[in-house]
N, C-alpha and C positions, 0 to 999 in steps of 0.2 A: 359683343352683342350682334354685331353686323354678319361676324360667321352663324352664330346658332340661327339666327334667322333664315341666312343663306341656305343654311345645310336642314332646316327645318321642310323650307319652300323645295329645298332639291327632294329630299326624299317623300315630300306628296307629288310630285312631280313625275320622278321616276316611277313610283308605282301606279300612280294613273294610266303612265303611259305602256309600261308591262300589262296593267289588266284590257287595257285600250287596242293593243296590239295582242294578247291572247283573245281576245274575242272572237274576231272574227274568224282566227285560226281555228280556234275548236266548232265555232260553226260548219266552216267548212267542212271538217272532220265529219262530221255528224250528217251533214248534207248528203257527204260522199258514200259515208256507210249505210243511209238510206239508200241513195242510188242504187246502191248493189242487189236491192229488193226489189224491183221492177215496181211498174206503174200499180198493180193492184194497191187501193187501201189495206193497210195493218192496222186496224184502227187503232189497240191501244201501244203499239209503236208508233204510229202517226201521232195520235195525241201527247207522247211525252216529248218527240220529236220538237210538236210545236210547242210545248211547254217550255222548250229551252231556247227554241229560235225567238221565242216570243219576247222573251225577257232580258237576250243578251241583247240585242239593238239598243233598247232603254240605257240600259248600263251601260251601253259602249254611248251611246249621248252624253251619259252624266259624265263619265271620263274625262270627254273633249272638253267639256264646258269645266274641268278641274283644269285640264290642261294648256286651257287657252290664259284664264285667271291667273294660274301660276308662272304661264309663259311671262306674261307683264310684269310679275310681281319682283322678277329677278332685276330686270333696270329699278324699279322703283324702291327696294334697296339699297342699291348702291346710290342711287340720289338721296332718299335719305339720309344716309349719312357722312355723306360727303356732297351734297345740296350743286351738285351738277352730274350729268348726265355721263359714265363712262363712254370713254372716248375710244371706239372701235371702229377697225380699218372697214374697207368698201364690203369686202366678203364676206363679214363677219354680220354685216345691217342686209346685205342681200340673203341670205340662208336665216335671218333671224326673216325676215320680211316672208321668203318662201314657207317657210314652218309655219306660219300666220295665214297667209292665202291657205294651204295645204289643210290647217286646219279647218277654218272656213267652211273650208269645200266639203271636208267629212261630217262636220257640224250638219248642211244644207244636205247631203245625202242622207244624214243620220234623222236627219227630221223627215224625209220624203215618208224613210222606209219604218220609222215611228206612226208617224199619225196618219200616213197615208197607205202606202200597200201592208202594212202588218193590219190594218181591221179588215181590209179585204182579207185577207188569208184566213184571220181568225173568226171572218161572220162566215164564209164559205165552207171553213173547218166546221163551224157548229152546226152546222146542216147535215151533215154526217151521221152515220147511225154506226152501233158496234158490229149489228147483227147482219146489214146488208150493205153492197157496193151501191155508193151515187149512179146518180145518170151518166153515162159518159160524156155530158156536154158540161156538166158540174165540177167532174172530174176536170176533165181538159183546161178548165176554167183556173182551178184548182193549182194545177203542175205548170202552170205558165205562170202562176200567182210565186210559185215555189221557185223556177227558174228567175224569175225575175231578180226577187231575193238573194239568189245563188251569184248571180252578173254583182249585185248592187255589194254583198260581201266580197267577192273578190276585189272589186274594186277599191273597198274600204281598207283591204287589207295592205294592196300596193301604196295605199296614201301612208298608210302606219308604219309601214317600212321604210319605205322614203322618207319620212321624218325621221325615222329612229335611225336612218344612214348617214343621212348629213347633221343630224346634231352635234357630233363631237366638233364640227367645223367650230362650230360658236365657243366650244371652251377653250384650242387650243390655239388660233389663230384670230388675234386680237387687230 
C-alpha cells in the first residue's frame, strides 16, 4: 500500500511540476512572438495574447501549491507507515529544504503577478478599443505592465528549472 500511495503522490507530483514548468515556457513563447510585432496594438491578437497570459499565472499558482502539498506528502508516507521519519544524509534535507524555499519564493512571485500586476494589465487592457490606438501614455503604461510580466516569467522559469535540476539529488542520494 505504501508503494501505490508513493507512486500515486509521485505521479500528481510529476505532472504538476511538467505543467508548472511548461507554463511559463509557453508564455515566454508567446511573449516573444508578440515582440516580433512591434509596439502598435493588434487588438484582437493582443486580446487573445492576454487571454493566455491571463490565465496561465493562475494555473502556474495552483501547480505550486499541488507541488508544495505533495512535496510534504512524500516523508509523511513513509512515516506512516513505518511511524518514523526516513533517515536521509545532509544533502539530501539541504535540496529537499532548497526545493521548499524555491518553492516559496515562486508561490510569493506567483501571487505578486496574480493579484497584483495581472489586474493592472487587464483594467489597462480593457481600456482599449478594436478600432483605435490608446494614448501613448496608456500605451507606455501598458508595455512596461507587459515587460514587467516578461522579467517576473523568466524568472519563474529559472526557479522551475532549478527545482526540476536538483530533484533527482533527493531520490538518488540518501
Amino acid at each position: 500500500m505504501e508503494n501505490v500511495l508513493y507512486s500515486i503522490n509521485l505521479a500528481i507530483h510529476i505532472l504538476a511540476a511538467i505543467f508548472c514548468v511548461a507554463a511559463p515556457f509557453y508564455q515566454l513563447r508567446w511573449v516573444k512572438l508578440r515582440g516580433k510585432l512591434g509596439f502598435p496594438i493588434i487588438y484582437p491578437f493582443d486580446r487573445a495574447v492576454e487571454s493566455v497570459l491571463n490565465l496561465q499565472p493562475k494555473l502556474c499558482f495552483g501547480f505550486i501549491i499541488v507541488l508544495i502539498i505533495t512535496g510534504f506528502i512524500f516523508p509523511l508516507i513513509h512515516y506512516a507507515f513505518h511511524g518514523e521519519w526516513r533517515d536521509v544524509g545532509r544533502l539530501a534535507l539541504t535540496v529537499f529544504s532548497a526545493k521548499t524555499v524555491l518553492a516559496f519564493i515562486g508561490l510569493a512571485v506567483m501571487i505578486h503577478g496574480v493579484w497584483i500586476l495581472g489586474p493592472k494589465i487587464q483594467k489597462t487592457f480593457a481600456s482599449f478599443s478594436p478600432n483605435t490606438q490608446p494614448p501613448d501614455e496608456v500605451l507606455n503604461r501598458f508595455w512596461a505592465f507587459r515587460a514587467t510580466r516578461k522579467k517576473i516569467c523568466q524568472f519563474c522559469f529559472g526557479l522551475a528549472l532549478t527545482i526540476v535540476i536538483i530533484t533527482p539529488i533527493l531520490r538518488f542520494y540518501k
